[in-house]
C-alpha positions, -999 to 999 in steps of 0.1 A, spaced: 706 260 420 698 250 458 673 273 457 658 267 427 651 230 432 636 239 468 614 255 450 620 292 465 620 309 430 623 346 443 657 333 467 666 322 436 659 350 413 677 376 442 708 355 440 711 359 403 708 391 403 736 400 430 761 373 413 755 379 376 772 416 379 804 396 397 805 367 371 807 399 346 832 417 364 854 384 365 849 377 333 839 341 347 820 328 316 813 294 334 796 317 356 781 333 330 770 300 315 754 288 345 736 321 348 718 321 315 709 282 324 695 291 358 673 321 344 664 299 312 647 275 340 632 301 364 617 327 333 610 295 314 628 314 284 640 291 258 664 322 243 681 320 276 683 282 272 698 282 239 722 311 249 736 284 277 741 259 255 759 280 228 783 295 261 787 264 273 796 245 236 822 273 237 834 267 267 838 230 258 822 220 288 798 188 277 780 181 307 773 223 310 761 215 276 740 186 283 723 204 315 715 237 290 703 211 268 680 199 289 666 230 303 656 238 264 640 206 260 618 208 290 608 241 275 600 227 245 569 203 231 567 168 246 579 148 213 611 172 206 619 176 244 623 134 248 641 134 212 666 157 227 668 138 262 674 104 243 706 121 224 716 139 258 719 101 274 739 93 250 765 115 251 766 113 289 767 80 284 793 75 264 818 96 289 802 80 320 783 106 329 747 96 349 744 121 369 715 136 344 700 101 339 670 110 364 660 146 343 665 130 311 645 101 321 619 121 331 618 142 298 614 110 279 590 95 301 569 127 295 572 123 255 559 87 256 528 89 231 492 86 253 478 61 224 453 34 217 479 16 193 477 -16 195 503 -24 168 533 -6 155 544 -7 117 578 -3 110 577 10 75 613 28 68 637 8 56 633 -30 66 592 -34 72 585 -49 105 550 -53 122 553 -57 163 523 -63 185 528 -49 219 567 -48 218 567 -83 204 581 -80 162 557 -102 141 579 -131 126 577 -138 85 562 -173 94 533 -156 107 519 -141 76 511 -174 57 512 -151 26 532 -125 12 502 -110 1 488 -103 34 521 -81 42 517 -66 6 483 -55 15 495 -37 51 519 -23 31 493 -7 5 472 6 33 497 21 55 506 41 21 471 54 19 481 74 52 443 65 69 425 73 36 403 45 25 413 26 -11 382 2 -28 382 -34 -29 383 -31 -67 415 -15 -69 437 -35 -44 425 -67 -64 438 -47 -91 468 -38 -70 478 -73 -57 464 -98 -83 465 -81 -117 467 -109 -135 432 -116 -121 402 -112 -150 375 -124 -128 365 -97 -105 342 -120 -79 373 -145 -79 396 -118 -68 371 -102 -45 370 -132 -25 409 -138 -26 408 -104 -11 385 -116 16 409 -145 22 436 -123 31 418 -91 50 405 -124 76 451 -139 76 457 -97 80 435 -96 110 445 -127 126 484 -116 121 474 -83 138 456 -102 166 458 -140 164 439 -139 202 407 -118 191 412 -99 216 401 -63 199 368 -58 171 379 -70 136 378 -36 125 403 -21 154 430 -21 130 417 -26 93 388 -11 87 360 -25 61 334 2 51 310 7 22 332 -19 1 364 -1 8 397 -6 32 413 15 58 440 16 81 427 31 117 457 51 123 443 56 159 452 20 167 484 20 144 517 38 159 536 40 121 572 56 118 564 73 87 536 91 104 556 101 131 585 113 108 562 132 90 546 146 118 579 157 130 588 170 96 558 193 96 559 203 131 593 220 129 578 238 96 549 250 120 576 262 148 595 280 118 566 301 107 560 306 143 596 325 147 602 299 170 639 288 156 652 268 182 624 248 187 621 239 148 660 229 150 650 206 176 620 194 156 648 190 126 671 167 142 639 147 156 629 142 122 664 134 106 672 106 138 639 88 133 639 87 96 652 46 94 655 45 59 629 45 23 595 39 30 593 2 18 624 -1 5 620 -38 1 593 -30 -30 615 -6 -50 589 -11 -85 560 -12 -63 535 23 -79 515 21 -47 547 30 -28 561 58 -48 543 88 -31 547 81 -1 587 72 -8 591 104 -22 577 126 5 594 109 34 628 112 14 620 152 6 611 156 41 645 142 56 664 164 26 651 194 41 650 180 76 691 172 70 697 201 50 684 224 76 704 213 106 737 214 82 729 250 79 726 256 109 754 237 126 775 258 96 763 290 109 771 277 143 803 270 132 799 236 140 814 222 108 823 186 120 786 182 128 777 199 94 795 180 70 778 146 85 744 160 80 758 168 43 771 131 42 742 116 49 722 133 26 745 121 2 746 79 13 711 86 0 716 103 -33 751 104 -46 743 130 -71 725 159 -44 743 187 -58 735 210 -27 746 183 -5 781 180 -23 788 219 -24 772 221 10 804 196 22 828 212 2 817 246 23 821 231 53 853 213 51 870 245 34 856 267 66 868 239 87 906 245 75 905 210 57 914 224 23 925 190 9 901 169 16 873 199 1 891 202 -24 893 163 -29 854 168 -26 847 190 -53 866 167 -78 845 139 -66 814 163 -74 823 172 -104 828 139 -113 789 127 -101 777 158 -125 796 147 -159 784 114 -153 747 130 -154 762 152 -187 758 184 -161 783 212 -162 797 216 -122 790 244 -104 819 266 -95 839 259 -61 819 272 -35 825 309 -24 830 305 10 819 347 18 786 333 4 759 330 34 
């Protein structure tokens, strides 16, 4: 390790060689452990990395863990590295560890987003607007309407939506076209001067009016749901990459920042329903994935709360239910699985669906 932080990579890379063949011999896994962190960090091989932290989660050793941990996320993408820092400092944390607190700052410090936001919209679960790192209070808006029409163009996702149809959307009650045209005026100039009461950007830095149409300039919006999905899809690109550990890292990204429904305040609201229901697909299989993985880890405390979760959200997810029931049978909790299965086969005759058998536990 001394070597390696002075920087003399081939001391470093002698002495592993010479003491891995004596850690072997001893059967020293610590050792061992430290070994495949060391090499993780001098070949820059995230296998390596993820070996560690599997050796050390074995040996029980949480701050080994946490080290390996962070050797994988400095290996990995900016976004999933600081993820993984932020959940490292808080186990540390919790046991009074802080003597990581300088790496892990360092990893998060490196993830920070290089944007020209000049707002963020908070989106899943209770909406919230902030300007800088100030939150936007109700009494600002002057009308519900002018939140309403944020709302509608964050769900566009930066595509542009005519004047027509939000008059449609937010008035439609409203025969006269020209009276709600104007109304619509009225509350693009309130939405503006919510976003920047000091006119201290272009009128259009945020919402943007072109060729009688609205847009949201994502480039000057930071939004959670475009981050979550970003997330979401990022670990699918690491996936079809072969790049496994790096997805799983991605995964539980995704499932942390996922806050809640996308505007879940406006359950009736059409506009919102697309959007709603790709966010909530996206943490199923976000969720879903690191259950599986934590099973086949044999991890199965961690597994069943991915499989609780999912099921806080949607009391009738069959795969989350027989997913539980798995884990907690492989766990050695037979009771409370099969306590589980009855409360699953309950949820399916209330739907008038015939349960599915009790989970075969040789099934992969």
């Amino acid at each position: 390790r001394v070597a390696l932080a002075a920087g003399r990579r081939d001391e470093a890379a002698k002495l592993l060689e010479a003491t891995e063949p004596i850690a072997v011999e001893r059967r020293d896994h610590a050792a061992q452990a430290a070994i495949r962190e060391l090499r993780a960090r001098l070949d820059g091989d995230p296998a390596q990395a993820d070996e560690a932290v599997r050796r050390w989660t074995v040996l029980g050793d949480p701050i080994g863990r946490a080290r390996a941990e962070l050797v994988r996320a400095e290996l990995a993408d900016p976004v999933s590295g600081g993820e993984v820092a932020v959940r490292v400092r808080e186990r540390m944390h919790a046991i009074g560890c802080r003597a990581l607190d300088d790496r892990i700052d360092a990893l998060i410090a490196r993830s920070a987003p290089v944007s020209g936001a000049t707002v963020s919209i908070e989106t899943m679960g209770t909406f919230r607007v902030l300007r800088g790192a100030t939150p936007i209070p109700r009494t600002a808006w002057q009308s519900r309407k002018a939140r309403d029409l944020l709302k509608i163009l964050v769900s566009r996702r930066g595509a542009a939506i005519s004047r027509e149809r939000l008059v449609e959307i937010l008035w439609p009650e409203q025969q006269d076209d020209s009276v709600g045209l104007r109304r619509l005026n009225v509350m693009v100039s309130t939405l503006r001067a919510v976003l920047d009461p000091a006119h201290e950007r272009p009128p259009d830095d945020v919402v943007v009016s072109e060729e009688g149409a609205l847009r949201l300039d994502l480039a000057h919006a930071d939004v959670d749901v475009e981050r979550f999905l970003e997330l979401t899809a990022g670990a699918v690109r690491l996936e079809q990459a072969g790049r496994g550990g790096e997805a799983l890292e991605r995964w539980a990204a995704a499932e942390s920042a996922y806050g809640g429904e996308f505007c879940e305040e406006d359950p009736y609201a059409d506009w919102a329903v697309g959007l709603r229901e790709q966010a909530r697909l996206a943490y199923v299989q976000a969720a879903a994935r690191l259950a599986a993985a934590r099973t086949g880890e044999r991890r199965y405390d961690e597994a069943a709360r991915y499989w609780l979760r999912l099921l806080e959200r949607d009391r009738y997810d069959e795969r989350a239910h027989l997913g539980l029931v798995r884990v907690l049978d492989l766990a050695g909790r037979r009771g409370d699985a099969r306590r589980r299965y009855h409360l699953y086969a309950e949820r399916m005759r209330e739907l008038e669906v015939e349960p599915a058998p009790y989970p075969d536990l040789n099934q992969t």
